[in-house]
C-alpha positions in Angstrom: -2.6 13.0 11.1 -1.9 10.6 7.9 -5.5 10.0 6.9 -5.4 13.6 6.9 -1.9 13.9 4.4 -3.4 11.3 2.7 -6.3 12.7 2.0 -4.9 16.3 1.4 -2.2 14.3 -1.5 -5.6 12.6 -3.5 -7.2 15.8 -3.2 -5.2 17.9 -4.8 -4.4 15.3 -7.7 -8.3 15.0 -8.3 -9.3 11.9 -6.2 -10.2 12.7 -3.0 -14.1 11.8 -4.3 -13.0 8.1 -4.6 -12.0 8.1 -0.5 -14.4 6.2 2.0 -14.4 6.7 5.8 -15.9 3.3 7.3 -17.4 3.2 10.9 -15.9 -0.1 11.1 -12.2 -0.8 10.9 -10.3 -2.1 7.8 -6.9 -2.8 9.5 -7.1 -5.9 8.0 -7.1 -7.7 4.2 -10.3 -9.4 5.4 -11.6 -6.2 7.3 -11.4 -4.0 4.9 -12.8 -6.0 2.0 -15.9 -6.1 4.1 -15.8 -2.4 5.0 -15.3 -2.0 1.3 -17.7 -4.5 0.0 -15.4 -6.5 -2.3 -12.6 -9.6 -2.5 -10.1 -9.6 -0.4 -7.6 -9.8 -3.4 -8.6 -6.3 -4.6 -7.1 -5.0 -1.0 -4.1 -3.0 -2.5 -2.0 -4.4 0.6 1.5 -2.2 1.7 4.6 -4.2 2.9 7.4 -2.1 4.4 11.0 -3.2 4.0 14.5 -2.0 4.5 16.6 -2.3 2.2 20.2 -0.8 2.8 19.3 1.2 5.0 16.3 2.7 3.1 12.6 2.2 3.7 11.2 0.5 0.4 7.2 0.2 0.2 5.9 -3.1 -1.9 2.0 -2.9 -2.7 0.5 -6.1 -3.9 -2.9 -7.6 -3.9 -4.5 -8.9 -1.0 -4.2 -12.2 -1.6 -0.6 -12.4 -2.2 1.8 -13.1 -0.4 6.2 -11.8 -0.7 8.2 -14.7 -2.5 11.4 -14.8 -0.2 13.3 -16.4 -3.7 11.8 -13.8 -5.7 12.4 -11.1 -3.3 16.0 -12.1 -2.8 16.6 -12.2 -6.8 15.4 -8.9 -7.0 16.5 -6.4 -4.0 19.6 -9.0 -3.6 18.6 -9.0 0.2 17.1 -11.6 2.5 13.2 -9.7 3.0 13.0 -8.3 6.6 9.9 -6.8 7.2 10.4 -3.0 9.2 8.6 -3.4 12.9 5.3 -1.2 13.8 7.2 1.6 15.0 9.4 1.7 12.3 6.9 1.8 9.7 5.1 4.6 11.7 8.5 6.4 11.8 9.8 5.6 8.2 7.1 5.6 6.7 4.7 8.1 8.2 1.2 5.7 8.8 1.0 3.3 11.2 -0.2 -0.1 10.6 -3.3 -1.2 9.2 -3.2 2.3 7.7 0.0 2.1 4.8 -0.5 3.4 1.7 1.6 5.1 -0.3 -0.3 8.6 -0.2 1.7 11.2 2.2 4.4 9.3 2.9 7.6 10.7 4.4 10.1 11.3 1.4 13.1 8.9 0.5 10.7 6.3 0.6 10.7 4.1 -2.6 7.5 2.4 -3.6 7.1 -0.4 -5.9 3.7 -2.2 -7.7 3.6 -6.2 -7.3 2.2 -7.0 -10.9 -0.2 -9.5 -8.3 -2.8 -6.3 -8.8 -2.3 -6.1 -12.8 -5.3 -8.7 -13.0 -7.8 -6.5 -11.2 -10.0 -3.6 -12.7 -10.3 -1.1 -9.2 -8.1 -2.1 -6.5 -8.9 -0.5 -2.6 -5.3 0.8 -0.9 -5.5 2.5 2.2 -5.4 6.5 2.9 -3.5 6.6 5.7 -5.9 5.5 8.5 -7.2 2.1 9.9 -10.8 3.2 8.4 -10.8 4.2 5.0 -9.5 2.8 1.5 -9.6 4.6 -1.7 -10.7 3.2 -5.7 -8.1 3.2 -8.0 -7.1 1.5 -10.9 -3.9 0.0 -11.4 -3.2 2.9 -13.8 -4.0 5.2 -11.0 -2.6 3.8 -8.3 0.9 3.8 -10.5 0.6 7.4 -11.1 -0.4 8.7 -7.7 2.3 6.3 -5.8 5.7 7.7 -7.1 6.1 3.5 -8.3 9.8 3.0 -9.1 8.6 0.2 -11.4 6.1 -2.9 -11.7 8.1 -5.6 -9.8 7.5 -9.6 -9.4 8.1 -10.7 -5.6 4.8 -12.6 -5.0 3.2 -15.5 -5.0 
């Protein structure tokens, strides 16, 4: 049911066309930069937090990784990252599937600046087989970002 929210969410803002369905899984950083055919940095990756009491969604590129220091600075909290189930019930995807595309609401995304050095970047939509081409640009428009944030390395 996400892919399919997911989906219907890109669609109707004009990008469902940029959305690929792989036969093969892309659960993964690594699996779905095959599936896609690119680096595994350009994997827009989703991290799932709470954060007093409310789900917070930090996308950065593939290769990076959260900064516990820089994490800490920011959000004030130690970083705790939310269990499978509570993604899947906070969130609205389960894992290997997270993007910020028909999400449940009260959810608060954020941009890692790790994908401001990439062209395209390859987020999920919602399933454990399929990614979609956006640009950073895009991907800030079509994510509800709070704000560009620095909590990688």
């Amino acid at each position: 049911m996400a892919y399919e929210e997911a989906f219907a969410y890109l669609e109707e803002k004009g990008y469902g066309d940029r959305v690929s369905v792989f036969d093969v899984s892309s659960a993964t950083v690594e699996l779905a930069a095959l599936a896609v055919g690119t680096e595994p940095a350009r994997i827009a990756k989703s991290l799932s937090f709470l954060v007093n009491e409310k789900p917070v969604m930090i996308i950065c590129a593939g290769d990076a990784k959260i900064s516990n220091s820089k994490y800490k600075g920011y959000f004030h909290k130690k970083a705790k990252m939310l269990t499978a189930q509570e993604v899947h019930d906070l969130i609205g995807h389960d894992v290997g599937g997270v993007c910020p595309f028909g999400i449940k609401d009260g959810v608060d995304v954020y941009l890692d600046v790790s994908l401001k050095r990439f062209e395209k970047v390859y987020p999920a939509c919602g399933s454990s087989n399929s990614a979609v081409e956006l640009t950073p640009e895009e991907l800030e428009q079509l994510s509800g970002n709070i704000e560009w944030i620095d909590v990688c390395v």
